[in-house]
VOGU-3710 file (C-alpha; in Angstrom, 3 decimals, decimal comma):
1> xxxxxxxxxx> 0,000/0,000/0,000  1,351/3,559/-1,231  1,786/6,245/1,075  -1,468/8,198/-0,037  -3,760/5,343/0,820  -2,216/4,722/3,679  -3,000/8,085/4,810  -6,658/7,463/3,425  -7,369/4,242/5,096  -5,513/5,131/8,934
11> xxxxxxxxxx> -7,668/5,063/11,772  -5,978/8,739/13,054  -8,083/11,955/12,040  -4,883/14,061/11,876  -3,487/11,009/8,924  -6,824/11,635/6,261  -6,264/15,200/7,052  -3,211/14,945/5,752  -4,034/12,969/3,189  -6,183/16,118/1,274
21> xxxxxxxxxx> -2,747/17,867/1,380  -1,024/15,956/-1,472  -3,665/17,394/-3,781  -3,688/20,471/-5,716  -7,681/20,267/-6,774  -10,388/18,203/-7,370  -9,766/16,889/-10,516  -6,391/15,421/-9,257  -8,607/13,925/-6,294  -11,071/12,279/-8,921
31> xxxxxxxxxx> -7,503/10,930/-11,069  -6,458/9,129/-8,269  -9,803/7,598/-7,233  -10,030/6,167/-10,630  -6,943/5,017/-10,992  -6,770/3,529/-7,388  -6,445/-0,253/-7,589  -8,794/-2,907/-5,901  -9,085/-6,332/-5,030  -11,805/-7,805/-7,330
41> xxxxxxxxxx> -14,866/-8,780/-5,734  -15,776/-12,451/-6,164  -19,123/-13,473/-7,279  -21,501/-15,941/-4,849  -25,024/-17,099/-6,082  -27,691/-18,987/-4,131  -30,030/-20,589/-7,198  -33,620/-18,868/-7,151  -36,718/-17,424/-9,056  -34,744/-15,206/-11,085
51> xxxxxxxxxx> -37,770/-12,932/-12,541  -37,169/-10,401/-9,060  -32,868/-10,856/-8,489  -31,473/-9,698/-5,122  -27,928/-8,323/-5,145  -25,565/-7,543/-1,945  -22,173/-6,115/-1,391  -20,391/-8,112/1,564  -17,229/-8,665/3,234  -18,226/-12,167/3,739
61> xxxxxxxxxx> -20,341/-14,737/1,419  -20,302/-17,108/4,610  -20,297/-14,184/7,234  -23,875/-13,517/9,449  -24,873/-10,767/7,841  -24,802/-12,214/4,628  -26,681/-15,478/5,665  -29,381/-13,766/7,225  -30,198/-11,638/4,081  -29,654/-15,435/2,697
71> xxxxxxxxxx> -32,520/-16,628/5,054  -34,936/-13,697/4,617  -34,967/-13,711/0,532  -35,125/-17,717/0,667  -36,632/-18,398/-2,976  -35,559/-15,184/-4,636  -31,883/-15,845/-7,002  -29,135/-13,930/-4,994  -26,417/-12,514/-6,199  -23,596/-11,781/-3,376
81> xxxxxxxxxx> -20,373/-9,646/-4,124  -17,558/-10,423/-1,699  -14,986/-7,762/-0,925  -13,090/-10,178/1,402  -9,780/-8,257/2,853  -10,091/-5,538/0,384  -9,464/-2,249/3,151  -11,828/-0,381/1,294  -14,879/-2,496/1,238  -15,741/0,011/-2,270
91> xxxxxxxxxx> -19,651/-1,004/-2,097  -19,975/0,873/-5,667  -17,570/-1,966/-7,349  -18,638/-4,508/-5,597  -22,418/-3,210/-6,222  -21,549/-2,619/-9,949  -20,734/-5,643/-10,260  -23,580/-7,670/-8,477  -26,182/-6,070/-10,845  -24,294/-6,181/-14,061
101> xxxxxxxxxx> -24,454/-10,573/-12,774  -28,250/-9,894/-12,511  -28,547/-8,293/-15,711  -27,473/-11,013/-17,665  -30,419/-13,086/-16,086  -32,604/-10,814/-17,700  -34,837/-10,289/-14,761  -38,314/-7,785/-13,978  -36,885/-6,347/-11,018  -33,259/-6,243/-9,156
111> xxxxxxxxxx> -33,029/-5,947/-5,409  -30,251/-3,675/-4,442  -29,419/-3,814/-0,864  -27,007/-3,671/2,272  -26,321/-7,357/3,665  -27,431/-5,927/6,966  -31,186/-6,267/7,039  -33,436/-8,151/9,267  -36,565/-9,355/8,308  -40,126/-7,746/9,159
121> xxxxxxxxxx> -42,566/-8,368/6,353  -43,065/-11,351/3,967  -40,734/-10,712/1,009  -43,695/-12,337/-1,037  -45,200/-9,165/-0,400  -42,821/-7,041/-2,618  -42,200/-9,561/-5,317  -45,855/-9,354/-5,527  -46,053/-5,367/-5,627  -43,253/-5,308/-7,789
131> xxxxxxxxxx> -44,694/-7,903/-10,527  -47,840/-6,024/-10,502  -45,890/-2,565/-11,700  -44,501/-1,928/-15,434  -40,663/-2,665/-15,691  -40,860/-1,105/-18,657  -42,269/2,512/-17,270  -40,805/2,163/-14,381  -37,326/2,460/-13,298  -36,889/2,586/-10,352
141> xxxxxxxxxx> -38,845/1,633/-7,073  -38,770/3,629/-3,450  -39,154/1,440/-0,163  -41,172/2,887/2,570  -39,020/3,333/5,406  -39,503/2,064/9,561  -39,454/5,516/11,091  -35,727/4,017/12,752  -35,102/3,047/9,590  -33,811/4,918/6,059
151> xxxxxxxxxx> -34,151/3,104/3,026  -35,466/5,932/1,034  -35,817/9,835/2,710  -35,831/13,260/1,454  -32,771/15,493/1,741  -31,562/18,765/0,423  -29,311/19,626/-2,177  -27,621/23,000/-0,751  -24,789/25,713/-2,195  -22,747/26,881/0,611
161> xxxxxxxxxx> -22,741/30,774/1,347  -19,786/32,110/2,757  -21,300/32,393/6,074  -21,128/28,789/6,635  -17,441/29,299/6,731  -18,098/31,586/9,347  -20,214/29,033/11,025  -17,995/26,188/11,171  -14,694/28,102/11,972  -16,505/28,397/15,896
171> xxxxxxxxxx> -18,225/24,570/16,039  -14,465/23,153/16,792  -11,119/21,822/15,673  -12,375/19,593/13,595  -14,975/21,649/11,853  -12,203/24,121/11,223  -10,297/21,148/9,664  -13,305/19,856/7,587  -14,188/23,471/6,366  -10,368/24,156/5,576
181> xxxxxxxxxx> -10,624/21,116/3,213  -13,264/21,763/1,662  -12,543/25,593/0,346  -9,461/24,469/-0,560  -11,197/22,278/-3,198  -13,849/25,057/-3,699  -16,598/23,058/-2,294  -19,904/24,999/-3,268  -22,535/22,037/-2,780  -23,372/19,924/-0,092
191> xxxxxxxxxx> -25,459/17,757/0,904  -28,601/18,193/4,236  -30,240/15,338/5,920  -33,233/16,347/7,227  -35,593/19,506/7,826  -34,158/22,641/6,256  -35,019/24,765/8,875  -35,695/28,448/8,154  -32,344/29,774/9,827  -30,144/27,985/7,956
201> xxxxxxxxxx> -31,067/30,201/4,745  -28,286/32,235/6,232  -26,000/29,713/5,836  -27,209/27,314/2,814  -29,405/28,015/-0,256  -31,837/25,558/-0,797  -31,309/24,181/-4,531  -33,355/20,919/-4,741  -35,121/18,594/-2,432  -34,829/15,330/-3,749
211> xxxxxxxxxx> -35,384/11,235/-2,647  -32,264/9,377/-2,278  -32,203/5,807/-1,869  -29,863/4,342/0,647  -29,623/0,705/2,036  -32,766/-1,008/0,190  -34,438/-0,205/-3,014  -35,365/-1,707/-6,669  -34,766/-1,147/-10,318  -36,196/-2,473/-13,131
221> xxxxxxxxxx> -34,283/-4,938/-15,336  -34,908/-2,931/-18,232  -33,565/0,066/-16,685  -30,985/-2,054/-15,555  -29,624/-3,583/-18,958  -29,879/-0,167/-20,692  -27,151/0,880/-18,451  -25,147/-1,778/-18,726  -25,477/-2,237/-22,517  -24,428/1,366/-22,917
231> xxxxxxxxxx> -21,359/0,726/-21,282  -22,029/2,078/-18,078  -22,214/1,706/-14,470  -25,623/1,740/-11,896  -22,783/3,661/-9,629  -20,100/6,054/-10,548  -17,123/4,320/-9,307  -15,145/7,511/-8,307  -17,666/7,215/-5,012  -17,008/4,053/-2,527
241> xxxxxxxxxx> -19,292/4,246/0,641  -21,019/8,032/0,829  -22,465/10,209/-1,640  -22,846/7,811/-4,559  -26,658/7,160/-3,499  -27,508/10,664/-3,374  -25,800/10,892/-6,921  -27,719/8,169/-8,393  -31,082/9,342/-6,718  -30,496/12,792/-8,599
251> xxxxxxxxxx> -31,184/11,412/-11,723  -33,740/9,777/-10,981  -37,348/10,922/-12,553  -39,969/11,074/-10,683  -42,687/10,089/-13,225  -40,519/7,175/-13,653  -40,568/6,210/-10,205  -42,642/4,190/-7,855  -43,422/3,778/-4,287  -43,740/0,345/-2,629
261> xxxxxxxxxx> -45,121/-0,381/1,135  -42,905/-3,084/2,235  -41,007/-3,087/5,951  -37,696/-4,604/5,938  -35,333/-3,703/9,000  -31,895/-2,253/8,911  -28,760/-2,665/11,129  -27,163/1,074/10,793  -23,689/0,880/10,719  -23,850/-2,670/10,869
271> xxxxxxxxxx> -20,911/-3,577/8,206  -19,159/0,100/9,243  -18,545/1,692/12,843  -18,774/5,410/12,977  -15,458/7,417/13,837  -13,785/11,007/13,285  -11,405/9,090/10,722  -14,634/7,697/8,734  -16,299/11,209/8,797  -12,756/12,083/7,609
281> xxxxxxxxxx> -13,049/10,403/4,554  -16,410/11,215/3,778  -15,531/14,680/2,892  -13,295/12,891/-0,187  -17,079/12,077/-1,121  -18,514/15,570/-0,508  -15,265/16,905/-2,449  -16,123/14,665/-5,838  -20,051/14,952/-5,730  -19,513/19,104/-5,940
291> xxxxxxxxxx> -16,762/18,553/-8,742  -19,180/15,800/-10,786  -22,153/18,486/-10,146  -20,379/21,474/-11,577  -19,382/19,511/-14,498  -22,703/18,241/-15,256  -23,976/22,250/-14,966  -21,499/23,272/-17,192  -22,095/21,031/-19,884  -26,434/20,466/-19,200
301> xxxxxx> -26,883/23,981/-18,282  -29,340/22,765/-15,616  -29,530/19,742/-12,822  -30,040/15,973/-13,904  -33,273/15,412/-14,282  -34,966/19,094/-14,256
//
């Protein structure tokens, strides 16, 4: 392991910090994320009704996590993408590559979830919903989430005014580190979970409120295939663990889009334990959605899907 991902990956704060330092700007952030090399996942299949396919990312084919989602979607053909030892666990790659498996099953619907669920309702219940829906209208399909739970929500697409610098130069060290960061890289857009509340209008404009999918949610196999038959990706693969859900759900059309009532339960953090170092390197994440967003401006002239 090079020096730079060593940085990345340490468990010390001060180490991903430093990390950000051996760039000059974004687009030398988004080189080396690309160009970063990976174990390959390996591929795991328990035989199934393939006409609704359920993919995972996992660190383990044998592990619990991954035999419990095993045990809940008994029936249904599951497609598992081990990581094994691979330090960064990229769940894009690994998802990537689960679904373009599924794809070639030529399947209504595709599953694409987190290992760590538990179960709550009969999964016969959203095979059923889903085979009752269009494949061909629809693309993609929203999962009602447990009120603990967050497989689909509503958050806020936000450009940065300079009083947020202001702001986060007196919430503490690491604040001041974070917000250092990110104007170095000329972070405009971010990312808010939750209520936009009417104070922070001095701090944030509101550009979009939008759905994003997170650890459980559907596409249609048609949607699917025309992806992959383009020559493309379900996730851009300059993301790993972060802000490629909110970067898929973007482009996502709402009068392409459905809404399903079905209750499955999710371990948060489950597969990944929250720390200063992880929060660290989510601001690599925050760092590449602004740069991919600003791109896609300057050459649509307006946001995807508008």
């Amino acid at each position: 392991m090079n020096e730079i991902d060593s940085l990345f990956l340490s468990k010390d704060p001060a180490d991903v910090f430093a990390f950000y330092s051996k760039f000059n700007n974004a687009g030398d952030i988004l080189a080396y994320v690309r160009g970063r090399t990976y174990n390959k996942p390996r591929i795991f299949e328990k035989d199934g009704d393939k006409d609704v396919v359920a993919v995972i990312p996992t660190r383990d084919h044998n592990g619990e996590f991954a035999k419990s989602f095993c045990d809940i979607f008994k029936g249904f053909h599951i497609i598992m993408a081990e990581s094994g030892n691979d330090p960064y666990f990229n769940y894009t790659k690994n998802t990537n590559l689960a679904v373009e498996k599924a794809v070639s099953y030529d399947p209504k619907w595709i599953i694409v979830s987190n290992d760590d669920m538990y179960g709550i309702d009969d999964p016969a219940v959203l095979r059923q919903g889903l085979l009752r829906l269009d494949n061909g209208k629809i693309d993609n399909v929203w999962i009602s989430p447990e009120p603990e739970h967050h497989h689909c929500h509503s958050i806020h697409l936000v450009e940065c005014k300079k009083a947020l610098g202001i702001l986060r130069k007196v919430q503490g060290a690491y604040q001041r580190k974070a917000h250092a960061v990110l104007n170095k890289f000329g972070v405009d857009y971010t990312l808010l979970y939750g209520q936009f509340k009417p104070h922070y209008s001095l701090f944030l404009r509101n550009v979009k409120q939008f759905l994003v999918t997170e650890d459980f949610f559907v596409i249609s196999g048609k949607y699917a295939s025309s992806i992959y038959n383009s020559g493309h990706r379900l996730y851009d693969e300059a993301f790993i663990n972060n802000a490629e859900d909110a970067w898929l759900s973007l482009g996502f059309g709402p009068e392409r889009s459905a809404y399903l009532e079905f209750k499955i339960g999710s371990r948060i953090n489950g597969t990944f334990t929250p720390s200063k170092s992880n929060d660290a390197r989510g601001i690599l994440e925050m760092i590449l959605f602004d740069y991919k967003l600003k791109e896609y401006l300057h050459d649509h002239g307006r946001l995807p899907c508008q």
